[in-house]
C-alpha positions as CSV (number, residue, x, y, z in Angstrom):
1,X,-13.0,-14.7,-3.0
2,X,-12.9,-13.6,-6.1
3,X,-9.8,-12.7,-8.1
4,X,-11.1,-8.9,-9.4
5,X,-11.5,-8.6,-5.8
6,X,-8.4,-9.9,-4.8
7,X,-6.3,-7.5,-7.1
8,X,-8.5,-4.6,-5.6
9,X,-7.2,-5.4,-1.6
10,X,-3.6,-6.4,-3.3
11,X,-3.5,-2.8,-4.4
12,X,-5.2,-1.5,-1.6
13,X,-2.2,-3.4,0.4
14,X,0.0,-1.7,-1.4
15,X,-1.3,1.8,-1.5
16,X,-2.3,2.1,2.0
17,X,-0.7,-0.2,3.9
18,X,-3.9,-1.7,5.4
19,X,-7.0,-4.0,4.3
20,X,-10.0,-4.9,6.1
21,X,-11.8,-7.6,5.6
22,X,-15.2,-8.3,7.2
23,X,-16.3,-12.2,7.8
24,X,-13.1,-13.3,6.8
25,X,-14.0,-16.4,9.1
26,X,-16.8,-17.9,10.8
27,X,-17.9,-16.4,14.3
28,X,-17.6,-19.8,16.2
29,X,-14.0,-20.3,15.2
30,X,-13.5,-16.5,16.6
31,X,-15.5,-17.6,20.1
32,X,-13.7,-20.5,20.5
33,X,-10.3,-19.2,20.9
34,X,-11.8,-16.6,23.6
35,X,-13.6,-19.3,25.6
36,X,-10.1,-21.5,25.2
37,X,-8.2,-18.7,26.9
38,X,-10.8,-17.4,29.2
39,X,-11.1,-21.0,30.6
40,X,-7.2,-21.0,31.5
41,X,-7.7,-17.8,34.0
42,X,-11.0,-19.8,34.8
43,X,-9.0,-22.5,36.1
44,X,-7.2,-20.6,38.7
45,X,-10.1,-18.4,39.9
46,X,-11.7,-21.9,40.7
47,X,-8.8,-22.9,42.5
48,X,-8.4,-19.7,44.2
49,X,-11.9,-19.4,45.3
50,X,-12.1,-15.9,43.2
51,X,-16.1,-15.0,42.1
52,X,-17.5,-12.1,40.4
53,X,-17.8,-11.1,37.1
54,X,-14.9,-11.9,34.7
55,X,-13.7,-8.3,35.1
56,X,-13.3,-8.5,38.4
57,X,-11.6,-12.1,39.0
58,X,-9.1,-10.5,36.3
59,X,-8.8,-7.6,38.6
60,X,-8.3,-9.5,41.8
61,X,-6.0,-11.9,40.5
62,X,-3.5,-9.3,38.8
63,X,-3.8,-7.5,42.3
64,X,-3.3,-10.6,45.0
65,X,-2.1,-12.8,42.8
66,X,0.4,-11.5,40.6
67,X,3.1,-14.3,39.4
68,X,-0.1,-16.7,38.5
69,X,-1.8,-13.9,36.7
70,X,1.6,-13.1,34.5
71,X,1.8,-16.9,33.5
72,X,-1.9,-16.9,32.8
73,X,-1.2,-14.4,30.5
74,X,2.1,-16.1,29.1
75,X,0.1,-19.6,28.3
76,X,-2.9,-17.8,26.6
77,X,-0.6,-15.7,24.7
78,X,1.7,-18.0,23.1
79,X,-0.1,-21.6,23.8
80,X,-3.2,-22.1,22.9
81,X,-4.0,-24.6,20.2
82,X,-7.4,-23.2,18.9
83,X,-5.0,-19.8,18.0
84,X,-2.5,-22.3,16.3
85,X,-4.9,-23.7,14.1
86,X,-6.0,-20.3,12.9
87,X,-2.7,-19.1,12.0
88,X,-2.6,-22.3,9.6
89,X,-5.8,-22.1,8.3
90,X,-5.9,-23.2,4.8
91,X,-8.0,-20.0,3.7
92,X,-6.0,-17.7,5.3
93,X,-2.8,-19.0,4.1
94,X,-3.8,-18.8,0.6
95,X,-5.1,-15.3,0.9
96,X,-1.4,-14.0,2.0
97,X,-0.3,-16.0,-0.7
98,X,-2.6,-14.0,-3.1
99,X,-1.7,-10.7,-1.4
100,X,2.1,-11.4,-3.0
101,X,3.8,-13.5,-0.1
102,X,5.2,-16.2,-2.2
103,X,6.4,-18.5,0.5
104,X,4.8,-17.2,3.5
105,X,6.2,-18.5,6.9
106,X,5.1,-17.3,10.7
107,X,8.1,-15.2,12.0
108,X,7.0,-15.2,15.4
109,X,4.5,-17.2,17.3
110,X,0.4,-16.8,17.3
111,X,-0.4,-13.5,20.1
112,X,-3.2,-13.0,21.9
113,X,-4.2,-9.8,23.9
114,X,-6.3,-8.8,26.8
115,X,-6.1,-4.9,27.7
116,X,-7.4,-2.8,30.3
117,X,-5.9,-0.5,32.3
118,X,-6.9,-2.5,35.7
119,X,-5.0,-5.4,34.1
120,X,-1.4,-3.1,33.5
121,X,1.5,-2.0,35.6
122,X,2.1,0.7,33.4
123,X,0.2,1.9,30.3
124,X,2.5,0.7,27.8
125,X,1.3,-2.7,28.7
126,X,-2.9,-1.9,27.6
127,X,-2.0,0.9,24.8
128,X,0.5,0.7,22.9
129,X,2.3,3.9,21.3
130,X,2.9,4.9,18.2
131,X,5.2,2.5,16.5
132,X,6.0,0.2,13.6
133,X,6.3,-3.3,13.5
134,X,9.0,-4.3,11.4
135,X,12.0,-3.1,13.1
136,X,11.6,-5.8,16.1
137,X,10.9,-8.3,13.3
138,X,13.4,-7.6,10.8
139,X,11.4,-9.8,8.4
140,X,10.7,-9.1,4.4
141,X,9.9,-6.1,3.3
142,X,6.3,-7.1,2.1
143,X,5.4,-9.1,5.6
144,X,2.4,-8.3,7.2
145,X,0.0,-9.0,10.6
146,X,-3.3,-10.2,10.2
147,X,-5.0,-8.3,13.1
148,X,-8.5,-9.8,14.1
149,X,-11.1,-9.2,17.7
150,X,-11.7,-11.9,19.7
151,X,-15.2,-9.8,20.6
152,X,-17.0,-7.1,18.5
153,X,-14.8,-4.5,18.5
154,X,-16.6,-0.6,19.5
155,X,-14.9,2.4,19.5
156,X,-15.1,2.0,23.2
157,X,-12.8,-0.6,23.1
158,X,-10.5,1.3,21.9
159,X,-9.2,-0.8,18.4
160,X,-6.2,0.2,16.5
161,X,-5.2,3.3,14.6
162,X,-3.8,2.9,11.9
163,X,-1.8,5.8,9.4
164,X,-2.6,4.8,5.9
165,X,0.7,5.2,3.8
166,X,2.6,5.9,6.5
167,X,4.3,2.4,5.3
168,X,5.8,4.1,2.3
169,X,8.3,6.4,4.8
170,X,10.0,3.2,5.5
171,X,11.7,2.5,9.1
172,X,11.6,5.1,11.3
173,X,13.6,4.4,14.0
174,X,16.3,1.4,15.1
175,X,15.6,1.5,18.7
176,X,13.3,-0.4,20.8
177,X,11.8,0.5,23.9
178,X,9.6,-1.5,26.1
179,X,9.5,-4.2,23.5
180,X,7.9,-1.2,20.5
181,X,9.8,0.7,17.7
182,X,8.3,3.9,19.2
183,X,8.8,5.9,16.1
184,X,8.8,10.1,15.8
185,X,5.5,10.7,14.0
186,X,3.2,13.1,12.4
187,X,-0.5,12.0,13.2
188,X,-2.0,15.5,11.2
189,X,0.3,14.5,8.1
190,X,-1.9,11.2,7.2
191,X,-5.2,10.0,7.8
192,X,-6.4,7.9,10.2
193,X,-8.1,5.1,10.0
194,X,-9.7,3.1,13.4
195,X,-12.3,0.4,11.7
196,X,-14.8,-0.9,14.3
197,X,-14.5,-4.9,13.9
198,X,-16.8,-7.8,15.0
199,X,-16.0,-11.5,15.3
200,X,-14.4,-13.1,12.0
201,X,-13.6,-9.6,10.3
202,X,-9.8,-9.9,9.7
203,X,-7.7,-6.3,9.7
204,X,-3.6,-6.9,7.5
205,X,-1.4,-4.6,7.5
206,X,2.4,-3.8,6.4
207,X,4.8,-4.2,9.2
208,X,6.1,-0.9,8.4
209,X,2.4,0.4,9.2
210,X,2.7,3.1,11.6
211,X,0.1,2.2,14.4
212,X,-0.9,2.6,17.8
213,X,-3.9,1.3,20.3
214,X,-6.8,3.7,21.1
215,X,-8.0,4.6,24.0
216,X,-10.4,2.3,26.3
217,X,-13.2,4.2,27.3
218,X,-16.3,1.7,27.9
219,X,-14.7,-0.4,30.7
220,X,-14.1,-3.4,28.7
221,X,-11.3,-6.0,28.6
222,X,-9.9,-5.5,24.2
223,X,-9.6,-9.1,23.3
224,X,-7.8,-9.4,20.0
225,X,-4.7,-11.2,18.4
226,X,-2.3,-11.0,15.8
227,X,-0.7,-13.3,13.7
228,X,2.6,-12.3,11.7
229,X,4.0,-13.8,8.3
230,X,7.3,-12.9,6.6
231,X,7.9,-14.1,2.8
232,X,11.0,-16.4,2.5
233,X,11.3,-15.5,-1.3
234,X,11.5,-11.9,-0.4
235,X,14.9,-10.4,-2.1
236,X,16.0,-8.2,0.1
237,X,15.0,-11.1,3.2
238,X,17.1,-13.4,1.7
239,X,20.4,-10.9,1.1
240,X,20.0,-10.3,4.5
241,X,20.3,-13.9,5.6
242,X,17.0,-14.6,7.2
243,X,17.7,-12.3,10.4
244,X,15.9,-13.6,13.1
245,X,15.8,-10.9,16.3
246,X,13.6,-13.0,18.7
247,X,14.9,-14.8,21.9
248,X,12.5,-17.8,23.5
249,X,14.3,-19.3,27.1
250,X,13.2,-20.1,30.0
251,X,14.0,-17.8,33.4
252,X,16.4,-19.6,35.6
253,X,14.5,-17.5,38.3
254,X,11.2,-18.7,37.9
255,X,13.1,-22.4,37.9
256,X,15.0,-21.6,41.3
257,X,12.1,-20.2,42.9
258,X,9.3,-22.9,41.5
259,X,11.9,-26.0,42.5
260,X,13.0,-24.3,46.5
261,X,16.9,-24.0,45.5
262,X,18.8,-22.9,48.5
């Protein structure tokens, strides 16, 4: 990439907010990490004896099967190695590097999402409001998410809004809700931008990006993933002594229940 081109999506970053970036990587890297977490719920439709298309083992084990479905859901999200190596990728790293994050470093762990509403208990869990992501980071003031689709990415699906330079209004609320900064917003007071993606295009965006998911409309499962860096050299990050907001334990429910305690 070259670096005329690089100074153009710096200041594109910094204008807007957001970037997008087609064939960032290959396809097959892309494929990969859907067939790694597709084979995980594979795994336990084989064992439970549940056929049909993938839509509809999804469907049958979120409905009869719930507690195996959730930690499906929890390994593919947080586990899976092909994901890891992504979010290290040399290419990439260098790329946030050149985007102004001097000493990038992942504030929270790789995620990977599958959303439909026959997969949800309530629709925060498939679309997700209007919100921002910084205030459940607390991270620098120039960290980002590189957004990416795990399929090719129609308006069907429906991808991400974004709000170009709705980063510049700062935070915009200090409450979370359901896990989201759900932020008061004005959609008719800034454009709107929601880029159909394919397979190895890469989306980045400020954390302070006001955002939201569209709305699924072709019957599809959304397959994406996000990956999220903060900049260690970051002034303000630094005054602020590295706050870190995140908790990662393990339930003592699941434990008594899994191990029969009386």
């Amino acid at each position: 990439m070259g670096m005329l081109k690089l100074d153009q999506l710096k200041s594109d970053l910094k204008e807007n907010g957001v970037i997008v970036i087609p064939g960032f990587f290959e396809r097959k890297l892309i494929e990969d990490i859907q067939l790694a977490a597709k084979h995980i719920f594979q795994i336990q439709f084989d064992h439970l004896g549940i056929k049909g298309d993938f839509l509809a083992q999804m469907t049958q084990l979120f409905q009869e099967h719930l507690d195996t479905f959730i930690s499906c859901g929890k390994l593919i999200q947080t586990g899976l190695i092909e994901l890891y190596q992504l979010s290290v990728n040399p290419d990439l790293i260098e790329l946030v590097k050149n985007l102004g994050l001097s000493k990038p470093l992942m504030c929270t762990r790789p995620m990977l999402f599958f959303n439909h509403p026959n997969l949800a208990m309530s629709e925060h869990f498939y679309k997700t409001p209007l919100h921002q992501d910084w205030v459940s980071m607390l991270a620098s003031q120039d960290s980002i998410v590189v957004w990416f689709p795990l399929i090719d990415l129609e308006i069907g699906h429906g991808p991400v809004i974004f709000y170009p330079g709705s980063h510049k209004l700062g935070p915009l609320t200090d409450k979370l809700e359901n896990g989201f900064a759900e932020v008061p917003f004005d959609r008719s007071a800034f454009p709107k931008l929601q880029p159909e993606v394919n397979m190895g295009d890469i989306v980045i965006f400020s954390t302070l990006l006001v955002h939201e998911s569209g709305v699924i409309t072709n019957n599809q499962i959304r397959w994406s993933s996000h990956l999220r860096y903060t900049n260690m050299e970051d002034v303000d990050f630094v005054e602020r002594g590295f706050p870190s907001p995140y908790i990662n334990k393990p339930s003592q429910e699941l434990i008594d229940k899994y191990l029969h305690k009386k």
